[in-house]
C-alpha positions in Angstrom: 0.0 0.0 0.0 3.0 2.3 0.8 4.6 1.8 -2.3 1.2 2.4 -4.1 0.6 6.1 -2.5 4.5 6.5 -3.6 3.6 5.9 -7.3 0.9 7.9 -7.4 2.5 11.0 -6.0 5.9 9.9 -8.5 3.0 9.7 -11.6 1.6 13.1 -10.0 5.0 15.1 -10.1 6.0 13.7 -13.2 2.5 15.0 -14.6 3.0 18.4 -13.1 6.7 18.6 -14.6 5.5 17.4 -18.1 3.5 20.7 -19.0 5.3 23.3 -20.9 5.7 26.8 -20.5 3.9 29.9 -21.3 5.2 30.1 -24.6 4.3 26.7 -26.0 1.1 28.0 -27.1 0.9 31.4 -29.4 -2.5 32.6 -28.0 -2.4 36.3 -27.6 -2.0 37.4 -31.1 1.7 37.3 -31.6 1.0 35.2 -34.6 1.3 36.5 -37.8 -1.3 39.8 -38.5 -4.4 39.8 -40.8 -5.3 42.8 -42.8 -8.1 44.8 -42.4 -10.7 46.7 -44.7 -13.1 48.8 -43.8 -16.1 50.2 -45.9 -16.9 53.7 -46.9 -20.2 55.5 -49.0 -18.7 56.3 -52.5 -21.1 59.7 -52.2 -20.7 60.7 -49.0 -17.5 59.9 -47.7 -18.8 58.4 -44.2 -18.0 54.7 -42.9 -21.1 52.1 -44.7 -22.3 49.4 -42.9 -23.0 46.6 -46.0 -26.1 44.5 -46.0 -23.9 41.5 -46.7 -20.6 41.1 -48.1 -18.9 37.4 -49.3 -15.1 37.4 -50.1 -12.8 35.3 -51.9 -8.9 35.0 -51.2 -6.3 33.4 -53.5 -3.8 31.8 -51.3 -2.0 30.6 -55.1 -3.8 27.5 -55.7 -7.1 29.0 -56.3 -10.0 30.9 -55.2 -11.0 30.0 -51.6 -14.0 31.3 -50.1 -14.3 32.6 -46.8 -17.6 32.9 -46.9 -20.5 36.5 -46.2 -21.3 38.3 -43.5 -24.3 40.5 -42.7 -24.6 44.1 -41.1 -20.6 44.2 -40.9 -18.4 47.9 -41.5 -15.3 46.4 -41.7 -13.5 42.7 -42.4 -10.3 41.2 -41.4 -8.7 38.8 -43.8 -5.4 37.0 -43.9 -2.9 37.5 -46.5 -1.2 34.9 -48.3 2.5 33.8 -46.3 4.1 32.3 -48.9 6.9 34.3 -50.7 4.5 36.0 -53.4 4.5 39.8 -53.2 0.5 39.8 -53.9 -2.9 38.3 -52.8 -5.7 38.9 -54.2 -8.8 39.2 -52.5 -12.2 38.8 -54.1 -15.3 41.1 -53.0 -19.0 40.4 -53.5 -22.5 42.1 -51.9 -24.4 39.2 -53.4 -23.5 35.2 -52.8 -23.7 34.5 -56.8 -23.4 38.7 -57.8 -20.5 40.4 -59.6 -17.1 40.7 -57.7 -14.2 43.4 -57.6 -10.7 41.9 -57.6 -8.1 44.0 -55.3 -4.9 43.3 -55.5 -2.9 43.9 -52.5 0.3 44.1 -52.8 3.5 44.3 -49.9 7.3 43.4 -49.0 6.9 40.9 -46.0 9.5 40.6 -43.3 10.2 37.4 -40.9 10.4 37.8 -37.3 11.2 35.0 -34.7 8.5 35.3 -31.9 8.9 32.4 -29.6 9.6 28.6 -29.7 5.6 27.8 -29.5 5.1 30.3 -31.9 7.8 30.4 -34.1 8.4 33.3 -36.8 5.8 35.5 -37.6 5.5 37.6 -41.0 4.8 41.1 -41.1 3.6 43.4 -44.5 5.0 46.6 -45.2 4.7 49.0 -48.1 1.5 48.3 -48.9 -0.6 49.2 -51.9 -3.7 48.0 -53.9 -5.0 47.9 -56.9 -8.4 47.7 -57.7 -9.4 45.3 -61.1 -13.2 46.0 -61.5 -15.9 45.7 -64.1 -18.6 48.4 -64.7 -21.4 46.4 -62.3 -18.7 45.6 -59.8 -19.7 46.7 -56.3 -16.6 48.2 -55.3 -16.2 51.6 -57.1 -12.8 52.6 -55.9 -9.7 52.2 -52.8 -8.7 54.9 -50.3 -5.6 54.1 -48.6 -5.2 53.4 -44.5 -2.3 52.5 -42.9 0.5 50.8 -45.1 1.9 48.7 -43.0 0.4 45.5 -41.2 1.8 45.5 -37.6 -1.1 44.3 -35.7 -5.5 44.3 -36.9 -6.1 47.2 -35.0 -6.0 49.9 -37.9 -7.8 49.9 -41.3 -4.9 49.0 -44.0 -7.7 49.9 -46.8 -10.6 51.3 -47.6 -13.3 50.1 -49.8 -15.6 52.6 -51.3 -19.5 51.3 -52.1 
């Protein structure tokens, strides 16, 4: 029986010991940074909330969709982190309606954030260019900030 309770607390410690550190898990956004668009009225010049808005990204093998969302004013999507200078991201109002192509393009740069998370990239230099047909719902880009350090600022503006 002694040698029993003696195991148990051995298997205990051991369990205790076994869990890693802090920085085995990349949880509090030091992973690498999405970009964000916001929307803005074409006439007016004030942020738009969109009825609905469905978005496409090509990561290089394709169109992917990442699906709509209703009542929304702005959207974060991820980039691609390959070693292209480009992605372009697909924008619809309507699930099966016309789409505007922006290309977004950048200079990334690798940065080592921890063992658990490993290297993160960042985008710098940014600018887009807007391919668009004459019913496309996006009429034209405004520039935010042109770097992508973190979500919390707009990188571009969409104008509806």
């Amino acid at each position: 029986m002694k040698s029993l309770k003696f195991l148990f607390a051995l298997c205990f410690i051991c369990l205790l010991f076994s869990c890693g550190g802090d920085d085995d898990i990349c949880e509090s956004g030091e992973g690498t940074p999405r970009m964000k668009f916001s929307f803005i009225n074409s006439l007016t010049g004030n942020e738009k909330t969109l009825d609905s808005l469905y978005v496409a990204v090509d990561y290089g093998s394709g169109k992917v969709q990442l699906g709509g969302e209703a009542k929304i004013t702005s959207r974060i999507i991820p980039l691609r982190v390959d070693n292209s200078p480009y992605t372009d991201v697909y924008f619809r109002t309507t699930n099966l309606g016309a789409e505007s192509r922006v290309r977004v393009n950048y200079t990334t740069k690798a940065v080592y954030v921890s063992p658990g998370c490993g290297i993160k990239k960042t985008y710098e230099n940014l600018n887009s260019i807007l391919t668009t047909s004459a019913s496309a719902p996006v009429k034209s880009l405004k520039d935010g900030q042109n770097f992508i350090e973190n979500e919390d600022k707009t990188n571009l503006y969409l104008l509806f």
